[in-house]
N, C-alpha and C positions, 0 to 999 in steps of 0.2 A: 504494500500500500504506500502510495504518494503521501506524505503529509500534507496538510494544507491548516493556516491559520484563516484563513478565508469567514470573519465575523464570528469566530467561533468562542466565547466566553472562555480566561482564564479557568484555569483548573488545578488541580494537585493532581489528578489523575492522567496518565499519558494519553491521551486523544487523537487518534489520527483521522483525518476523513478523503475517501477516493471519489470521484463521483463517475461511474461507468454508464454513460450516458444519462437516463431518467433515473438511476438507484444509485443511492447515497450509500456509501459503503464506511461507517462510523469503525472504525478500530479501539478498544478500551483497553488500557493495561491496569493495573494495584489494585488495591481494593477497594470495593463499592460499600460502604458499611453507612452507617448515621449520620458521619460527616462526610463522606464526600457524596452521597445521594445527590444533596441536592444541586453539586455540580454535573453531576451526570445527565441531570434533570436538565440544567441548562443548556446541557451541549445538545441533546436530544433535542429539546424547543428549538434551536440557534439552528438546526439542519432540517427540523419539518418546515420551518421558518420559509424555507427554499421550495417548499411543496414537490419531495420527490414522489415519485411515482410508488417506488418501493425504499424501505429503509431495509439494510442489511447492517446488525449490533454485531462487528465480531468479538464475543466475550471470553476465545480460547488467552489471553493473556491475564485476565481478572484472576485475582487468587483470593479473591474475598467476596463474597454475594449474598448480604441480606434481603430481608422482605420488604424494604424500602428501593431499593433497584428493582424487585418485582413490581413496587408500583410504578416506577417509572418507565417500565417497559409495558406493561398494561395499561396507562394513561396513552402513551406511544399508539397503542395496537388501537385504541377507542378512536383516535384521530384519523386514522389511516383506512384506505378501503379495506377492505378482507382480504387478509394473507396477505397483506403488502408489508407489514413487520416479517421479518425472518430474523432468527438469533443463530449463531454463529457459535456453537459450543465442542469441544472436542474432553472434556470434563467433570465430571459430576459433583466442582463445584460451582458448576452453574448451572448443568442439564439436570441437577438433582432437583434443586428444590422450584424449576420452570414444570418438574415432571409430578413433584408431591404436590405441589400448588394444581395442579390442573392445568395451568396455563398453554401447556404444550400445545394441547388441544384446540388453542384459538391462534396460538404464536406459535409457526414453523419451527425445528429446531434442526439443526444440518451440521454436521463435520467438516464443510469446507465452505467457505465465499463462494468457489465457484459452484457450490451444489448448491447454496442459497441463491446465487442469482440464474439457475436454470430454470 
């Protein structure tokens, strides 16, 4: 993935974003916990902002994921047409609690970008 700063809100969290044609392809690296939720929150806002088509979260770098990233990735999925969120997980800890929560079931969950964006 290309970095890009391209209006994307500071963070304590590593951020990268690609955009491949109509789909945003958001990169996250550390941990998503209490406090940096609601940076994640921003940078999500800061790229639907752009109205893509599809947003692709890839969350294989995260090593931390509470139920506060689950909401930001479920506020995400409420915004967007159906099945346009795909998450990007190659981990259970991230695919664990997308799979305990239910959420799977509304939010794509894929082992590679390039399988989320097929």
């Amino acid at each position: 993935m290309t970095p890009s700063s391209r209006d994307l809100p500071a963070t304590d969290l590593a951020v990268t974003l690609d955009w491949r044609g109509r789909a945003a392809v958001l990169g996250v690296a550390g941990e998503i916990d209490l406090l940096s939720a609601p940076e994640f929150e921003d940078v999500v806002d800061a790229v639907l902002a752009e109205s893509p088509e599809t947003l692709v979260v890839d969350l294989r770098s995260v090593t931390f994921f509470c139920s506060a990233g689950l909401q930001v990735l479920a506020s995400a999925h409420r915004r967007l047409a159906e099945r346009a969120l795909r998450v990007v997980s190659d981990s259970p800890v991230t695919s664990g609690p997308l799979k305990t929560t239910g959420l799977d079931t509304w939010i794509s969950v894929h082992p590679t970008v390039g399988e989320a964006l097929g």
